[in-house]
C-alpha positions in Angstrom: 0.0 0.0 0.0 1.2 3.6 -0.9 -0.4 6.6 0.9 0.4 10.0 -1.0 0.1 13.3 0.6 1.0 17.2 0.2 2.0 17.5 3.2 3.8 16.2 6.6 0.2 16.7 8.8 -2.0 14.6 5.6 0.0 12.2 6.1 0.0 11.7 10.0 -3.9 12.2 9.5 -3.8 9.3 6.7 -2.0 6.8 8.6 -4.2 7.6 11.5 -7.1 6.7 9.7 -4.8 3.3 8.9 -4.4 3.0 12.5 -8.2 3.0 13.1 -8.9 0.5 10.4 -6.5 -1.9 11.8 -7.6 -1.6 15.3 -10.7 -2.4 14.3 -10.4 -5.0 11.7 -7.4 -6.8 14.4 -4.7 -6.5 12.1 -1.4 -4.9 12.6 1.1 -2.9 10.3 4.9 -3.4 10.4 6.5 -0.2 10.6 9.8 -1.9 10.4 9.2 -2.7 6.4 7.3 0.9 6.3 9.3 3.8 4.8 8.8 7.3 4.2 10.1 9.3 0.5 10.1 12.9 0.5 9.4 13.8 -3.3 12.1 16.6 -4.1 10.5 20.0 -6.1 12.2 20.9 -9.2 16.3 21.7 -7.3 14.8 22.4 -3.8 15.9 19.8 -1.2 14.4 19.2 2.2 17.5 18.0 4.0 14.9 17.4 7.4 11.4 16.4 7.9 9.3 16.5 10.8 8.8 12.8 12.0 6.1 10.6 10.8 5.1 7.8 13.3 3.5 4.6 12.6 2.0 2.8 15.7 5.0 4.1 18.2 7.7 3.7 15.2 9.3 6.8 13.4 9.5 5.5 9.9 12.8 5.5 8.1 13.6 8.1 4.9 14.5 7.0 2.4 15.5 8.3 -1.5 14.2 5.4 -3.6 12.6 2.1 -2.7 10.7 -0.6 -4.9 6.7 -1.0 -5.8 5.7 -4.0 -7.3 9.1 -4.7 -9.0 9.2 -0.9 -9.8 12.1 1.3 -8.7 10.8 4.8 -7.3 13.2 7.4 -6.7 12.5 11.0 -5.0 13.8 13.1 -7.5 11.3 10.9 -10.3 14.2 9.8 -12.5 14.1 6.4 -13.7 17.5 5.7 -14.3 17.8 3.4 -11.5 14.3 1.2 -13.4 16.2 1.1 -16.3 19.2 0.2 -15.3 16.9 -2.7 -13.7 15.5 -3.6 -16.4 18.9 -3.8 -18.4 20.4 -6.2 -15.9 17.5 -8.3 -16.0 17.3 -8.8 -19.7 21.4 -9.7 -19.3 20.4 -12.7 -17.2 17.7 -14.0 -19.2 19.8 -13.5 -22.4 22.6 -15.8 -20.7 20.2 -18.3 -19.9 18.7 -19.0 -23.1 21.9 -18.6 -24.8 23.5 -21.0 -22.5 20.4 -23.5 -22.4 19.4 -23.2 -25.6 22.0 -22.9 -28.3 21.7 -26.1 -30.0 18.2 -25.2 -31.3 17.2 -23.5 -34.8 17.3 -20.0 -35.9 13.2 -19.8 -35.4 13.1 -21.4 -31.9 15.4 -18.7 -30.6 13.5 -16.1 -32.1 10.5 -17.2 -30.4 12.5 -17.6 -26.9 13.8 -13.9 -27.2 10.4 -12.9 -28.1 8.8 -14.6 -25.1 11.5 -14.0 -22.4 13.3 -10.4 -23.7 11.1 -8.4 -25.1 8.6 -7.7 -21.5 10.6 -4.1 -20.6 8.7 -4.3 -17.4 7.1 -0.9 -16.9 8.9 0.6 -19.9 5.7 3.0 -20.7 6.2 4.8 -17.8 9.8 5.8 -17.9 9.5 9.6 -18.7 12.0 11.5 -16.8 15.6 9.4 -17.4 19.2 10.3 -19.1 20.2 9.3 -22.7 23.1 7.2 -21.2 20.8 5.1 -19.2 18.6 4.7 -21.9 21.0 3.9 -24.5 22.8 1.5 -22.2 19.3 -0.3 -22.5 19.1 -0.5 -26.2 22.6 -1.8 -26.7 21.9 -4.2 -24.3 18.6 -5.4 -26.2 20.8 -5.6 -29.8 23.8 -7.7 -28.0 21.2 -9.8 -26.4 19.6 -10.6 -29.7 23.3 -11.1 -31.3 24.4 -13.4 -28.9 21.7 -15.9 -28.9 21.5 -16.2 -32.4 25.4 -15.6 -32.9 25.3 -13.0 -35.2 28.9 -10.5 -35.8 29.5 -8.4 -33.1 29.1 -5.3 -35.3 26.5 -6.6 -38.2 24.1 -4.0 -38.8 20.7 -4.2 -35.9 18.0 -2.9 -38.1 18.9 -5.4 -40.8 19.1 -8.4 -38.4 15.6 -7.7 -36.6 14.0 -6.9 -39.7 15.3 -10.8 -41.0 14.0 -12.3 -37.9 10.8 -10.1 -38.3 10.9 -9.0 -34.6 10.7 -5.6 -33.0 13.5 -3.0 -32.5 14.2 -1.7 -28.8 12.3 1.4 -30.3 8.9 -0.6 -31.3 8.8 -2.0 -28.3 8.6 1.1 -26.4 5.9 2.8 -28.8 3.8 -0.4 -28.8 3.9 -0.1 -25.0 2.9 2.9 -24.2 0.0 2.6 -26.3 -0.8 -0.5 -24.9 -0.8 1.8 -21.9 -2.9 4.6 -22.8 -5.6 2.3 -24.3 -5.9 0.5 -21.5 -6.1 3.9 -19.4 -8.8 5.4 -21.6 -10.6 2.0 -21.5 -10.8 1.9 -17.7 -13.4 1.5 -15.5 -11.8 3.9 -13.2 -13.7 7.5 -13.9 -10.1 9.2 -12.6 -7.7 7.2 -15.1 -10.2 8.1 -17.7 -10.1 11.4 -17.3 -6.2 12.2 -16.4 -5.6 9.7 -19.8 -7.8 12.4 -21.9 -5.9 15.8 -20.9 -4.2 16.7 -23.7 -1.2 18.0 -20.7 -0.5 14.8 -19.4 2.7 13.9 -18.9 2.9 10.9 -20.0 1.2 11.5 -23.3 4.1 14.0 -24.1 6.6 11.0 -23.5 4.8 8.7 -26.2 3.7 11.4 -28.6 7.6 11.9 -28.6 8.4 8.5 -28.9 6.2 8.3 -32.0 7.7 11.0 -33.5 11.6 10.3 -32.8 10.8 6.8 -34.1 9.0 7.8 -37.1 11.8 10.5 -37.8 14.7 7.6 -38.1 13.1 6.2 -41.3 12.7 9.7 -43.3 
């Protein structure tokens, strides 16, 4: 559970509420997993915080911590997801290339499909550096080299367009418009409406996307 709040006295009123709900329902929370971000604003820094207890526990700051396999980070850069995501697709490339390289050309293609090509949370990366995300797609190319043992240096748009499988930048675009159609098909009146402002963050990101990817083949 993630409680959000403007301020240091919303948030002790929140978890009070937290408090009173697991009073009465007999359950109990652990404040020693529990921990508090402070979200920096634009280059302002708060170096100290008023305490914020959680049944008798101060909770512990901290600058980035992990939500459902997501990396969060105060200052919202997602460098550190990234770089995630790029060490993850290393171990799974070494797996199949070490399990699997006695099989065809088409069997490997399908593996890489099934087991690279997931960029967990990729359509919500928005605020990140070039190096990180470059790092990322070179990893994605040598991944796809290696299992298929292709020349170091042959050319990647030419070896994913043989094998008929998406570029690092295809996958991106396709998900974050997997994303948005699944935000403007919602039940949730709130996701609905934030997906539909022409101002939303987000949309920038994959409007961008679009338009950086479409640029590359003109």
């Amino acid at each position: 559970m993630v409680l959000l709040s403007p301020s240091i006295n919303a948030l002790r009123k929140l978890l009070c509420i937290c408090e009173s709900y697991a009073r009465a329902h007999g359950l109990k929370y652990n404040a020693k997993k529990s921990e508090l971000m402070v979200f920096q604003t634009g280059t302002k820094v708060y170096s100290s915080v008023p305490p914020v207890i959680l049944c008798g526990t101060p909770l512990k700051r901290v600058t980035h911590f992990k939500y459902l396999g997501h990396w969060v980070t105060d200052d919202l850069c997602d460098n550190m997801d990234i770089d995630r995501e790029r060490r993850a697709l290393s171990v799974r490339c070494n797996m199949l290339a070490r399990r699997f390289a006695r099989c065809t050309p088409p069997v490997k293609v399908t593996l890489f499909k099934a087991y690279c090509q997931s960029f967990y949370t990729c359509s919500l990366w928005a605020n990140y550096t070039q190096r990180a995300y470059s790092a990322l797609r070179v990893q994605y190319n040598s991944a796809f080299r290696v299992l298929l043992g292709l020349p170091r240096f042959c050319s990647a748009s030419a070896m994913f367009a043989e094998a008929r499988t998406d570029d690092f930048f295809a996958i991106i675009r396709k998900r974050g418009v997997s994303l948005l159609d699944r935000l403007r098909g919602s039940t949730n009146s709130m996701l609905r409406v934030l997906s539909e402002r022409w101002d939303l963050p987000l949309l920038k990101v994959w409007m961008k996307l679009h338009a950086s990817g479409f640029s590359r083949y003109i």
